[in-house]
C-alpha positions as CSV (number, residue, x, y, z in Angstrom):
1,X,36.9,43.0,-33.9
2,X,35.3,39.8,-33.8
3,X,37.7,37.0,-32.0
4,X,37.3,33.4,-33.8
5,X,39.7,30.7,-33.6
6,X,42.0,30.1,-37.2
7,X,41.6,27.5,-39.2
8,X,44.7,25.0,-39.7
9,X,45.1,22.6,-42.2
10,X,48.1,20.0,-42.4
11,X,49.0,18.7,-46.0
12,X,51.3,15.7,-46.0
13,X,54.4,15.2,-48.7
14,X,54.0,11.3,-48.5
15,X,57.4,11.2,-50.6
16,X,59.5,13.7,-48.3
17,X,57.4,13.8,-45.1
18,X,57.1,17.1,-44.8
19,X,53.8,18.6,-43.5
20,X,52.9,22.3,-44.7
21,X,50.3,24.0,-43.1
22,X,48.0,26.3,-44.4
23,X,46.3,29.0,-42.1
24,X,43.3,30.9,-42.2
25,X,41.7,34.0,-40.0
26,X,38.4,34.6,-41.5
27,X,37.8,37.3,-39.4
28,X,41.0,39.7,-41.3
29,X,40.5,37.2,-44.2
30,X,44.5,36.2,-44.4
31,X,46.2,33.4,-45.8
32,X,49.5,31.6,-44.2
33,X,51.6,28.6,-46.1
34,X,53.8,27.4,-44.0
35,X,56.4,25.2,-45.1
36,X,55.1,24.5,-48.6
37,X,57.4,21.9,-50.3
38,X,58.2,21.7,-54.3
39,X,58.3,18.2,-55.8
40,X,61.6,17.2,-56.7
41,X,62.3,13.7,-58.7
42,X,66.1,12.8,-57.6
43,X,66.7,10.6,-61.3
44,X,65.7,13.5,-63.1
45,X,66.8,16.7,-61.6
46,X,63.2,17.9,-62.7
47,X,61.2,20.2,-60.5
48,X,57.3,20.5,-60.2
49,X,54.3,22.1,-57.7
50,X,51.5,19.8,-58.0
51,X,51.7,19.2,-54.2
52,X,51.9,23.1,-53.7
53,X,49.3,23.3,-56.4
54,X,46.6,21.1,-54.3
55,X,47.3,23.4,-51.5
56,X,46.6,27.1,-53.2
57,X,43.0,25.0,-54.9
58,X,42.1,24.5,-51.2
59,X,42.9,28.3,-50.1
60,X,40.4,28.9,-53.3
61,X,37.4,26.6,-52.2
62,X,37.7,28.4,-48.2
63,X,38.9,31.9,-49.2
64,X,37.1,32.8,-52.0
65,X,38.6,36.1,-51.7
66,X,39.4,38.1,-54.9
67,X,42.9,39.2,-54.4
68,X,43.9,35.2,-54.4
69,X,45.7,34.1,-57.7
């Protein structure tokens, strides 16, 4: 098997400062989130993902791979 280094990319949460990481091995074509962080708004209660949601549209423009959804 072919050895190349993963890629790592680091996604800042400017409102908790929290850094996920995303991780890829285009050799076994995997995908790693680490740490991926849900927005929360504290006067609201409310959850949402558009932060997590930025992250899994860059894992589609590296890993075009079809099992990714």
């Amino acid at each position: 098997m072919e050895k190349k280094d993963p890629i790592v990319n680091a996604f800042l949460h400017e409102s908790s400062s929290t850094i996920s990481y995303l991780v890829v091995d285009e050799v076994t074509k995997s995908v790693a989130l680490i740490d991926p962080v849900a927005d929360y708004d504290i006067s609201t209660g409310k959850m949402a993902h558009s932060f997590s949601d930025k992250i899994v549209n860059k894992i589609r423009s590296i890993c075009p791979y079809p099992y990714i959804s």
